[in-house]
C-alpha positions as a printed NumPy array, in Angstrom:
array([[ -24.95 ,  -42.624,  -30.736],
       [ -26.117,  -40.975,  -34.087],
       [ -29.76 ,  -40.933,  -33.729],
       [ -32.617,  -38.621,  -36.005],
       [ -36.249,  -38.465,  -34.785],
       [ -38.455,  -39.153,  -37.36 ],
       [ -42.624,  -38.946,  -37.327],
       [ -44.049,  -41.875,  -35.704],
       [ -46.531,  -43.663,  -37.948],
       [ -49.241,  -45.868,  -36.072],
       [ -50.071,  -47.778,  -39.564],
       [ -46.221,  -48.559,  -40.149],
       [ -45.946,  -49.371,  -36.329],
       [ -49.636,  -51.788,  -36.408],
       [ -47.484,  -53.984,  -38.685],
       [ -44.739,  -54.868,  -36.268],
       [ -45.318,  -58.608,  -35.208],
       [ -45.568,  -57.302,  -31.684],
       [ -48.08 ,  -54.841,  -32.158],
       [ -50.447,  -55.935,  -35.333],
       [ -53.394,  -57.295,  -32.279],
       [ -53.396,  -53.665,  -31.118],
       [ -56.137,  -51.022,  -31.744],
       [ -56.001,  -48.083,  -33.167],
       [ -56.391,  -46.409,  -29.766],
       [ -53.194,  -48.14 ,  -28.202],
       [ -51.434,  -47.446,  -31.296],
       [ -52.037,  -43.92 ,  -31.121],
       [ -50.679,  -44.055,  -27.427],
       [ -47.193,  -45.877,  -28.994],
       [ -46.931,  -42.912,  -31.364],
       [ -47.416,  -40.662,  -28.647],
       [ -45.238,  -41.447,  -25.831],
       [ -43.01 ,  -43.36 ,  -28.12 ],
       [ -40.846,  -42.325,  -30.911],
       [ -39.374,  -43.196,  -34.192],
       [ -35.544,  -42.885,  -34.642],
       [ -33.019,  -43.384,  -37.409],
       [ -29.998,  -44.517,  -36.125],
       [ -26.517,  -44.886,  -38.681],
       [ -23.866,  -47.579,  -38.268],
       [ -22.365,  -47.588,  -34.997],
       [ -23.442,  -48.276,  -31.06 ],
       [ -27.209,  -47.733,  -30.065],
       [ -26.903,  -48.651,  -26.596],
       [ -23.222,  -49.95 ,  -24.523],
       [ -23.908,  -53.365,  -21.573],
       [ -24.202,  -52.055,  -18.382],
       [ -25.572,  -49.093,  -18.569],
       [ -29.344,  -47.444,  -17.293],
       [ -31.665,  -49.208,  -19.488],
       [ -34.05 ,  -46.35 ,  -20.323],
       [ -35.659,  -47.722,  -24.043],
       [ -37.197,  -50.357,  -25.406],
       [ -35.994,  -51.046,  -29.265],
       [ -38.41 ,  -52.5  ,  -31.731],
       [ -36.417,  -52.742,  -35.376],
       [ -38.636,  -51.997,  -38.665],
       [ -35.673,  -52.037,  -40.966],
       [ -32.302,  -52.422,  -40.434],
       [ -29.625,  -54.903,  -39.423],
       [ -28.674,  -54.954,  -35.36 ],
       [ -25.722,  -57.092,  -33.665],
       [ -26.155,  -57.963,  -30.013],
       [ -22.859,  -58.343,  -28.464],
       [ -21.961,  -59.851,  -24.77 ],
       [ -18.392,  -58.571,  -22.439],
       [ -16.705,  -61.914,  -21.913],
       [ -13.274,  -60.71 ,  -19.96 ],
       [ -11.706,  -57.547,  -22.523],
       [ -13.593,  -58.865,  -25.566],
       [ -16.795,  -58.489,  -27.264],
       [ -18.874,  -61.414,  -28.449],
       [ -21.54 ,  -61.6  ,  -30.838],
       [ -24.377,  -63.284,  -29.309],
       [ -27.43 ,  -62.064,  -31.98 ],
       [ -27.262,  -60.975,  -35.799],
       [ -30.63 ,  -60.235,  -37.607],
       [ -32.518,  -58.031,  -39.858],
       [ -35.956,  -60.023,  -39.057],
       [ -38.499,  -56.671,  -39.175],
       [ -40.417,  -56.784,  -35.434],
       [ -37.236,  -57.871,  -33.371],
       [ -36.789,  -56.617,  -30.36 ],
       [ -34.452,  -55.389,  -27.141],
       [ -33.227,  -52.959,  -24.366],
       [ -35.116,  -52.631,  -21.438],
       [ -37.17 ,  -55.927,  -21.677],
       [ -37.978,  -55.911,  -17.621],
       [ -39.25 ,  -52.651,  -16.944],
       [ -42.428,  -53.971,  -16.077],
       [ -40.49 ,  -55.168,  -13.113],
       [ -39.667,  -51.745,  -11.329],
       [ -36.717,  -51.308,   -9.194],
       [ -36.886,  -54.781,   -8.054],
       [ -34.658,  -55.926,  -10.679],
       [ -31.338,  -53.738,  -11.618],
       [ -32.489,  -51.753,  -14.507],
       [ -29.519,  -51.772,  -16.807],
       [ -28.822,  -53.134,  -20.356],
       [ -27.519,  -56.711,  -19.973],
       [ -26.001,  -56.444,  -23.811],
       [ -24.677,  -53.973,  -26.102],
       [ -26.329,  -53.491,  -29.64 ],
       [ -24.645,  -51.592,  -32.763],
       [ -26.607,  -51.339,  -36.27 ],
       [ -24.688,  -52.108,  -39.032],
       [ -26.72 ,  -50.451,  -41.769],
       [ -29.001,  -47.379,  -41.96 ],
       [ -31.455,  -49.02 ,  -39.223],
       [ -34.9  ,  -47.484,  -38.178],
       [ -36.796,  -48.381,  -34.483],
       [ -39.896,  -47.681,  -32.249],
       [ -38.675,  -46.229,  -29.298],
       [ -39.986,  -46.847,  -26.135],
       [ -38.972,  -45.2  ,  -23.015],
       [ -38.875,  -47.837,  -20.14 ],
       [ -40.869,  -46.176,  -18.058],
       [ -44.129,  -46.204,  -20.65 ],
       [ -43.26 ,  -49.866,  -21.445],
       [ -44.024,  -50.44 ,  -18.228],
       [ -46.941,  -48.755,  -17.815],
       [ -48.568,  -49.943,  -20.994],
       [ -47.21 ,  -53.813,  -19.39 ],
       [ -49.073,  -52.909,  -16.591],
       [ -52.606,  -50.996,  -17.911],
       [ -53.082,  -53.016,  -21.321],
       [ -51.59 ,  -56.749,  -19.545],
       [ -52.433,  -56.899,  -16.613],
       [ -52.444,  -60.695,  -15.778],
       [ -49.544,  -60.951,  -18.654],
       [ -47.652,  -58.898,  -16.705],
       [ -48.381,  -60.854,  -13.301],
       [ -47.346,  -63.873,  -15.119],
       [ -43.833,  -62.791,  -16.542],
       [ -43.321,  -61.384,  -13.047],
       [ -44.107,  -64.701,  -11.692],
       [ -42.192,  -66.471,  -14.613],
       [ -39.311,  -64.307,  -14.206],
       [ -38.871,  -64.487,  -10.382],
       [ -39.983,  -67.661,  -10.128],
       [ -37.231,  -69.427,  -12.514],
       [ -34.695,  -67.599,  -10.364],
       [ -36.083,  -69.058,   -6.939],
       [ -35.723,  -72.152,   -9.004],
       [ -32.416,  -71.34 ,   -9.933],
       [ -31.347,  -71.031,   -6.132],
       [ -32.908,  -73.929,   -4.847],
       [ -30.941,  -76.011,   -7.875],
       [ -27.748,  -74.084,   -7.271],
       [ -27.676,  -74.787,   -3.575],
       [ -28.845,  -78.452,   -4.781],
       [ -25.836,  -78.293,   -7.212],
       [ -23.485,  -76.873,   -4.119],
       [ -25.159,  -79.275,   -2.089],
       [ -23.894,  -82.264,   -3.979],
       [ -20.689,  -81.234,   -4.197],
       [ -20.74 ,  -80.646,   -0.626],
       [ -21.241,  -84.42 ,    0.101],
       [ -19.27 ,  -85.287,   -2.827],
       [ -16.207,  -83.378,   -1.034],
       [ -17.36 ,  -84.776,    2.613],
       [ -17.129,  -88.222,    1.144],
       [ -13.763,  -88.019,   -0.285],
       [ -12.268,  -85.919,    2.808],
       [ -13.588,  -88.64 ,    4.814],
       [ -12.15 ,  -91.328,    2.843],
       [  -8.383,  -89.517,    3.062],
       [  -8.937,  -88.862,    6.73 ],
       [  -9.501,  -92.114,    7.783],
       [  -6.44 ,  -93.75 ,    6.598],
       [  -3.956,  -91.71 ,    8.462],
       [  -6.028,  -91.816,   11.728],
       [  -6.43 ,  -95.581,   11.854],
       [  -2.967,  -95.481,   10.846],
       [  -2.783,  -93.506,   14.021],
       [  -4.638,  -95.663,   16.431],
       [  -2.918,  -98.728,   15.029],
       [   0.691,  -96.75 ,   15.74 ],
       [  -0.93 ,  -95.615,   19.031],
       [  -1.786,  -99.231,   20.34 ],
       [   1.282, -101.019,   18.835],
       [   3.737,  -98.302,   20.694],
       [   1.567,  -98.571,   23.897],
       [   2.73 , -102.237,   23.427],
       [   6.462, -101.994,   22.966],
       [   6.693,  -99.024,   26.015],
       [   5.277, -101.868,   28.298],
       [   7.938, -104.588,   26.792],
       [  10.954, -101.748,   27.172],
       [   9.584, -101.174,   30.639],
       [   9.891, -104.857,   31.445],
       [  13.207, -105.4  ,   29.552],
       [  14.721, -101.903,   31.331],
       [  13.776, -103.406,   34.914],
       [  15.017, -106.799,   33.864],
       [  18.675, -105.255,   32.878],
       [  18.455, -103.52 ,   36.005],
       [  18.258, -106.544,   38.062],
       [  21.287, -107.932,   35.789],
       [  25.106, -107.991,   36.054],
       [  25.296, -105.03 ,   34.635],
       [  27.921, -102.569,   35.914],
       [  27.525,  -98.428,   36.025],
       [  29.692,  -98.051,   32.698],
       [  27.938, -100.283,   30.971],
       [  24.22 ,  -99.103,   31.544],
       [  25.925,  -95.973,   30.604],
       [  27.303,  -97.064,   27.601],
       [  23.885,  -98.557,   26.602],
       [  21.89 ,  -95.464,   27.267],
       [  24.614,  -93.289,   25.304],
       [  24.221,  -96.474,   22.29 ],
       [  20.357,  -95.548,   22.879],
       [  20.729,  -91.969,   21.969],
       [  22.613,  -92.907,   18.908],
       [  20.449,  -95.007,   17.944],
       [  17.512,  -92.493,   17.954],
       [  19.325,  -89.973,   16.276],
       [  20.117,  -92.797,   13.5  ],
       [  15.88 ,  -93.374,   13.235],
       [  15.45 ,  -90.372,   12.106],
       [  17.566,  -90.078,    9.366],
       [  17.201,  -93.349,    7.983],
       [  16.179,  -93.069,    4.07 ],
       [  14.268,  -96.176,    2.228],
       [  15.985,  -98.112,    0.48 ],
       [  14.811, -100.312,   -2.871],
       [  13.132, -103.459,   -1.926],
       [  16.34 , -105.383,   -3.164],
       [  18.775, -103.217,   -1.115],
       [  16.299, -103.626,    2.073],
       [  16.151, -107.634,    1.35 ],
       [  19.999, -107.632,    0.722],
       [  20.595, -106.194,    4.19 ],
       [  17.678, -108.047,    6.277],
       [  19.708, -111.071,    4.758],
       [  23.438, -109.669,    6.73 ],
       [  21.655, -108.372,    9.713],
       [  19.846, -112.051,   10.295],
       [  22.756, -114.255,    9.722],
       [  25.324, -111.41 ,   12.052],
       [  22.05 , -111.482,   14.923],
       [  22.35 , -115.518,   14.768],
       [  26.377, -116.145,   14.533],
       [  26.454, -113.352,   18.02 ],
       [  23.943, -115.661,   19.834],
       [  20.259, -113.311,   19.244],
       [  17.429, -115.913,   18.855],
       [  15.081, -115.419,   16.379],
       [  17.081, -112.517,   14.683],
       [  15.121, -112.763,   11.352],
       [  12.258, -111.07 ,   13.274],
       [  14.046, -107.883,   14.148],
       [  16.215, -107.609,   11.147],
       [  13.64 , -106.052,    8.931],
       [  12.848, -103.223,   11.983],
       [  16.536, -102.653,   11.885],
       [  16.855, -102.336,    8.204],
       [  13.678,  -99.493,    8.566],
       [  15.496,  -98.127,   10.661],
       [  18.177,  -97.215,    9.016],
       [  20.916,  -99.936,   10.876],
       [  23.588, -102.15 ,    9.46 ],
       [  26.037, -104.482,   10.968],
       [  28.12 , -101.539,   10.781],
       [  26.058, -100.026,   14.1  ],
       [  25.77 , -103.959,   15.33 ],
       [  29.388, -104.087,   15.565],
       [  29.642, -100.831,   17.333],
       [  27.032, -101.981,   20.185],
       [  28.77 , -105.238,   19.983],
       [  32.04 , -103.709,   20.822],
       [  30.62 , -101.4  ,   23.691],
       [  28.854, -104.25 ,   25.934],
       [  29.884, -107.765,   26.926],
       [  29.279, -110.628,   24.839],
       [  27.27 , -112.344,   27.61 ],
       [  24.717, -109.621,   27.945],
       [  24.639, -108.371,   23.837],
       [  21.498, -110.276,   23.149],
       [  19.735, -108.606,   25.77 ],
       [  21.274, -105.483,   24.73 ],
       [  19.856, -105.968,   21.399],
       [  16.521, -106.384,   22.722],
       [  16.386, -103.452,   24.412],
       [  17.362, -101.185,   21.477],
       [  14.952, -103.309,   19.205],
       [  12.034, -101.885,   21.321],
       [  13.88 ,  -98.213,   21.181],
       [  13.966,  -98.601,   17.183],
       [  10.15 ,  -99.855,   17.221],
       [   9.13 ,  -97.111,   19.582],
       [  10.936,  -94.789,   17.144],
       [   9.554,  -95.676,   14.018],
       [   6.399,  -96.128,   15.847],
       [   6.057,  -92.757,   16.982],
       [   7.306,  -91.442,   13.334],
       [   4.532,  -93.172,   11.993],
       [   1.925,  -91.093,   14.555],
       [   4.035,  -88.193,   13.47 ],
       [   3.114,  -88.634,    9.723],
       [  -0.408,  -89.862,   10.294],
       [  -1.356,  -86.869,   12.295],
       [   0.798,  -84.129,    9.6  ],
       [  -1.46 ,  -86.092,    7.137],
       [  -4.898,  -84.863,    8.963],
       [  -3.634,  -81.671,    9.582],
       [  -2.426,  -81.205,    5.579],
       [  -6.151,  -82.483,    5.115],
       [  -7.409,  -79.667,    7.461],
       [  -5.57 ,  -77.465,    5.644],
       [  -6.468,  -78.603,    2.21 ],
       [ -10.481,  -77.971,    3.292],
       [  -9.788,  -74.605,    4.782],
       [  -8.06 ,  -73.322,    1.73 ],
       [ -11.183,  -75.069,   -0.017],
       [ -13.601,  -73.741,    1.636],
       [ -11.897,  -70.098,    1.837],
       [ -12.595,  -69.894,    5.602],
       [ -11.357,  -66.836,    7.452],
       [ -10.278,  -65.775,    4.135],
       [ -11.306,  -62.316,    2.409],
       [ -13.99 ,  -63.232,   -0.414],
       [ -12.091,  -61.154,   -3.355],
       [  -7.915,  -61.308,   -3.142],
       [  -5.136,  -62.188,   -4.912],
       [  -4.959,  -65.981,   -5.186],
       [  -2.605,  -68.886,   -6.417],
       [  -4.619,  -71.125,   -8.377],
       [  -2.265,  -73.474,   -8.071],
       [  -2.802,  -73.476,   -4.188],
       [  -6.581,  -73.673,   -5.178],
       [  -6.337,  -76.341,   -7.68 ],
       [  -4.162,  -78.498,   -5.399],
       [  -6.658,  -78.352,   -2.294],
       [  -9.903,  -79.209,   -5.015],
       [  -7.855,  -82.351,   -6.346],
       [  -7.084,  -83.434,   -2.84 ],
       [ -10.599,  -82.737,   -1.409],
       [ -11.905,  -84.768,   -4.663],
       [  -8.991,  -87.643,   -4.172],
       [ -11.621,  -90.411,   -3.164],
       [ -13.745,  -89.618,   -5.957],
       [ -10.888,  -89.253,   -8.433],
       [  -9.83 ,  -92.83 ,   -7.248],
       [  -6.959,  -94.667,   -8.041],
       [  -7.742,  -95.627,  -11.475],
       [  -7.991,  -92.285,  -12.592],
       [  -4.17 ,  -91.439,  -13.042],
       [  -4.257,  -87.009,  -12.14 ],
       [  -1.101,  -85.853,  -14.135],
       [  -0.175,  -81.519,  -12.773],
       [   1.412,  -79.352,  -15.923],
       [   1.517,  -75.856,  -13.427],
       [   3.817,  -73.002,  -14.671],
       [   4.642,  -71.996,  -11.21 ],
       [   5.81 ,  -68.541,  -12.709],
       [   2.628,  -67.768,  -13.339],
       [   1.668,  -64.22 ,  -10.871],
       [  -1.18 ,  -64.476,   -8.327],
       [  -4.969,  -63.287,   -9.851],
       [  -7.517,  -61.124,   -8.316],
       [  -9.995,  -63.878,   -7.76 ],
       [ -13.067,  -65.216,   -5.66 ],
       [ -11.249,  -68.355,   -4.248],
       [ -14.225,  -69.8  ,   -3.237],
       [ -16.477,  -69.887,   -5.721],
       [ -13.194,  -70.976,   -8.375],
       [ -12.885,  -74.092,   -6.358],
       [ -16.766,  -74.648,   -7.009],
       [ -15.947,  -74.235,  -10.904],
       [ -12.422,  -76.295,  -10.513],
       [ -15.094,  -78.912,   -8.561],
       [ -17.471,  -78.838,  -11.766],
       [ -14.72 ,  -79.407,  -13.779],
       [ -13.158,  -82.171,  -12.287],
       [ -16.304,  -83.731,  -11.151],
       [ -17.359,  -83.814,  -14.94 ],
       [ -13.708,  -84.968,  -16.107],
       [ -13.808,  -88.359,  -13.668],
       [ -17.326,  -89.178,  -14.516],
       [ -16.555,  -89.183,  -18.122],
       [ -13.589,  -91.009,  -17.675],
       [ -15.84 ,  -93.631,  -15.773],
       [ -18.014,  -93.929,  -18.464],
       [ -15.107,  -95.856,  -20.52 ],
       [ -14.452,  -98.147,  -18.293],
       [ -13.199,  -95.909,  -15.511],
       [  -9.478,  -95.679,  -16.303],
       [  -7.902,  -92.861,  -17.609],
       [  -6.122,  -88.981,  -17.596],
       [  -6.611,  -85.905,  -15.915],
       [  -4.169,  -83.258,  -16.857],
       [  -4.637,  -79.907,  -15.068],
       [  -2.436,  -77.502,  -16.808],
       [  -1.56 ,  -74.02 ,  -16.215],
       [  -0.135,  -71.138,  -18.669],
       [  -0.152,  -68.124,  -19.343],
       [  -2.139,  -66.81 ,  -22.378],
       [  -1.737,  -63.339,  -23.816],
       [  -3.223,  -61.012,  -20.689],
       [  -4.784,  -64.125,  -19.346],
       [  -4.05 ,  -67.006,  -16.809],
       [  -5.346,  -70.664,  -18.751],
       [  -6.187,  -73.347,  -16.643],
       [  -7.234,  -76.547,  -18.723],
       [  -8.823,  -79.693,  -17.733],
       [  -7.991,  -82.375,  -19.933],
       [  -9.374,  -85.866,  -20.016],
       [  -9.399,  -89.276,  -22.092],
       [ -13.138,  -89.747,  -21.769],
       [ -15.208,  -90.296,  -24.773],
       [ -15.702,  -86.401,  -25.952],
       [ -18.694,  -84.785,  -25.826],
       [ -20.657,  -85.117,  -28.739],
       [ -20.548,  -82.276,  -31.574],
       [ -24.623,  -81.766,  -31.48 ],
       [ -24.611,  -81.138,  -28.174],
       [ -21.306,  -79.512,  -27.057],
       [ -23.582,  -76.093,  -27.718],
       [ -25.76 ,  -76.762,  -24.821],
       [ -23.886,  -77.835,  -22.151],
       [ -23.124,  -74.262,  -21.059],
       [ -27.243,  -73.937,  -20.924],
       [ -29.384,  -73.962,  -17.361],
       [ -30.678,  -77.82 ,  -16.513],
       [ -28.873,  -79.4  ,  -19.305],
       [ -27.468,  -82.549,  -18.4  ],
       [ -26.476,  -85.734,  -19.948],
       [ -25.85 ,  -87.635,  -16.52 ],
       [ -28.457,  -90.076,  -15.281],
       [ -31.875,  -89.087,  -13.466],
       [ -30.757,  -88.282,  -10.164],
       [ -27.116,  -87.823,  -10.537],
       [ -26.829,  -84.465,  -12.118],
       [ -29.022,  -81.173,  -12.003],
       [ -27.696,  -79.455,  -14.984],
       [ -26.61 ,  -76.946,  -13.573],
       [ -22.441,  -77.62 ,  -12.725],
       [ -21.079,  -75.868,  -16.052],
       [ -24.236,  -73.05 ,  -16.268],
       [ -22.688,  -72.045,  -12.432],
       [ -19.309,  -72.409,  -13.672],
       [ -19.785,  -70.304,  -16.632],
       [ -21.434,  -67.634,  -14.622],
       [ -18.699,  -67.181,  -12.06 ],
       [ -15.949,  -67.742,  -14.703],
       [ -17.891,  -65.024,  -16.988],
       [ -20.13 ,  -62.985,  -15.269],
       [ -17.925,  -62.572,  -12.085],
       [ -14.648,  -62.741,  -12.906],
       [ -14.614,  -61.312,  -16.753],
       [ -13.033,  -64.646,  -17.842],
       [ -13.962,  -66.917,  -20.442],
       [ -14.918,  -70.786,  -20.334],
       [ -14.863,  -72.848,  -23.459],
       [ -14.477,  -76.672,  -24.571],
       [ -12.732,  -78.336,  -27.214],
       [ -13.739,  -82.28 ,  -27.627],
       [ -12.893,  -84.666,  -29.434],
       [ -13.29 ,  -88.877,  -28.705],
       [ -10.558,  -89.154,  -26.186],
       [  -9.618,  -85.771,  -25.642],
       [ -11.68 ,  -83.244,  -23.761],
       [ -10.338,  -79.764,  -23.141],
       [ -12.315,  -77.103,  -20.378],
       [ -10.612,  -74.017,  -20.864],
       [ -10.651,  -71.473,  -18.153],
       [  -9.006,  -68.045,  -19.116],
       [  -8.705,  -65.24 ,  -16.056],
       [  -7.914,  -61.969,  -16.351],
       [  -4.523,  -61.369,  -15.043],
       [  -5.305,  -57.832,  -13.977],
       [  -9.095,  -57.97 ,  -13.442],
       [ -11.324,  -55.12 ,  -13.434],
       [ -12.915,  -53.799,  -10.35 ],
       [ -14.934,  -57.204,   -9.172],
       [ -18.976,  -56.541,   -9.528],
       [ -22.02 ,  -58.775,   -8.54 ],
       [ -23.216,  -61.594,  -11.482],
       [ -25.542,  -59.744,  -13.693],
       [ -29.194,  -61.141,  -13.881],
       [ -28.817,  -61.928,  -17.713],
       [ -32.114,  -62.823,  -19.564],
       [ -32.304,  -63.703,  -23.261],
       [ -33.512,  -60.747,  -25.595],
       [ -36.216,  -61.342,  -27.973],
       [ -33.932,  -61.4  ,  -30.931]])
């Protein structure tokens, strides 16, 4: 910083917008605990650091600039006399960090008022009394409202995610029951038909041949592959008309379980051959209720790996028992937000994945990415519902430079040019009363900016809507969201 101390002028200062209501008395106390400095072209003060001045301009040109991940952005360009920045809350003590939330650079010859913070606040304080009461309770109180909204925001999700987990858990577990019930069934009928072949004509080798045709049978179950609904017909077809030339009543009932199954008259002629013709039908029977029981029990086994995938899926979600700040796959994360958000999604909206699974593992807040993937998504859908509620969501991953992308693409009908500079803003919503807060993208932008150095843009046009995330492959060390306030530029 190339800075020269000039002699402080109360007349020159009086004329400053923010000081012409002033008396000569107060002016004189500007001039003397205040300063006037001439600063050349370059850096006055760097984001982050101790904010110990306030900045009023007299002549000049200043740039604000923002971090956004490695780069710096110009927020702020002006030569407007009056304008001011730096340490804007020191009226607020040490109940608010006290550090520069941007970085400004002149870039011109460019002359300011100094203030040190610490007069700025007492002036605040002695000259404004209930003005400064009121930007405390302006200041504090917007954040309160901030929370509440943001837990309303999280809150939403919340039941937005319960809904659609409970949706996908109650398939597989009345799949379950159903499964449960039916093989409950067929035990009792295999129970019967076991005592009734007991009581039969049936010699020691041959309910030892059936048991060992059993086993086989079981083992066949479970690696039976589907077939295409004209292979499965074709074969339902041979094993009926083989069931009824070999004397099994009704054998277009069991021939489709067979076919499941995995069986052909291949295996029929092998039981055939091992039992008697005058007890085969019964034989047949008996290893129709094994192959039920079978498949029956396969089905409990994938209705119940379905719930616990689902399980899964909301743990990784929700980051439970996980450390807060890691190394993370996003694809892991994006996978358990799509299938947390699968009954919202719904079936008309058709969810197409483009990962590069060679993409490395970021330094990351899992949590809170899933609440920006939820956003996202949640934002995608209900513009895609808006035309009629078919459509495209492409999640895509890539790499970019030093950066991770992940992109949200959807059909929907854009978002429209004068507003697509807003929707980043606090309580800026173009959903329905009652169905949106405003604040999804303003929380997504924070965590995506402020806490993981990333970026978060949007490209739109009718039909195509693009959500950019960009993360930091190597992140710097992670640091709590910074309580940005606009400057009075």
């Amino acid at each position: 910083m190339n800075a020269q101390a000039l002699p402080c002028d109360p007349q020159e200062i009086g004329s400053l917008f923010l000081f012409e209501k002033l008396s000569p008395e107060q002016l004189g106390r500007l001039c003397a605990e205040g300063r006037t400095e001439r600063f050349e072209p370059g850096p006055v003060y760097t984001e982050g650091e101790p904010a110990t001045c306030f900045y009023v301009m007299i002549e000049g040109t200043v740039v604000l600039y923002r971090r956004v991940g490695g780069d710096d952005v110009e927020v702020s360009r002006t030569s407007q006399r009056g304008v001011y920045a730096g340490a804007m809350q020191a009226y607020l003590g040490e109940r608010v960090p006290q550090t520069y939330v941007n970085s400004m650079r002149v870039t011109e010859p460019t002359r300011f008022f100094v203030l040190p913070a610490q007069s700025f606040a007492d002036i605040m304080r002695d000259w404004f009394p209930m003005a400064a009461h009121l930007l405390e309770g302006l200041f504090f109180g917007a954040k309160n409202t901030q929370l509440a909204i943001g837990q309303r925001e999280r809150l939403l999700a919340l039941g937005s995610l319960s809904a659609g987990l409970t949706h996908e858990l109650n398939n597989p577990a009345a799949a379950a029951v159903r499964a449960t019930a039916a093989l409950r069934e067929r035990v009792g009928k295999m129970r019967h038909k076991l005592a009734h072949i007991a009581q039969g004509p049936y010699s020691r080798e041959q309910l030892a041949g059936l048991i060992e045709i059993q086993e086989r049978t079981a083992e066949r179950v479970a690696k039976a592959t589907a077939l295409s609904p004209l292979e499965a017909s074709d074969r339902e077809d041979e094993l009926a008309d083989w069931l009824e030339d070999h004397g099994f009543p009704e054998g277009w009932r069991v021939a489709p379980v067979f076919v499941q199954a995995g069986l052909d008259t291949d295996w029929l002629e092998q039981v055939a051959a091992a039992v008697a013709a005058d007890i085969l039908p019964g034989a047949i029977g008996w290893l129709n209720y094994t192959v039920e029981t079978e498949l029956l029990m396969d089905e409990i086994d994938d209705s119940t790996t379905r719930i616990s995938h689902l399980v899964d899926a909301a743990k990784q979600y929700a980051q439970l028992d996980r450390a807060p700040h890691r190394d993370v796959d996003v694809h892991e994360l994006l996978d358990s937000t799509l299938l947390m958000l699968s009954g919202k999604i719904g079936p008309r909206v058709r969810v197409v994945k483009e990962y590069d699974r060679s993409l490395p593992a970021v330094p990351a807040y899992p949590a809170e990415l899933n609440q920006v993937w939820t956003n996202l998504i949640d934002n995608a859908v209900s513009a895609i519902g808006g035309t009629g509620g078919e459509g495209v969501l492409t999640v895509r991953t890539a790499r970019s430079g030093d950066r991770l992308l992940v992109e949200f693409q959807d059909t929907g009908p854009g978002v429209p040019e004068e507003i697509r500079g807003r929707i980043f803003d606090p309580f800026f919503t173009t959903k329905p009363v009652g169905e949106g807060t405003g604040l999804g993208l303003d929380i997504s932008w924070r965590i995506v900016v402020d806490k993981h150095h990333g970026s978060l843009t949007v490209e739109s046009v009718p039909g195509d809507t693009r959500f950019q995330v960009l993360l930091p492959l190597t992140a710097p060390a992670a640091g709590a969201e910074d309580d940005t306030e606009s400057e009075g530029t």
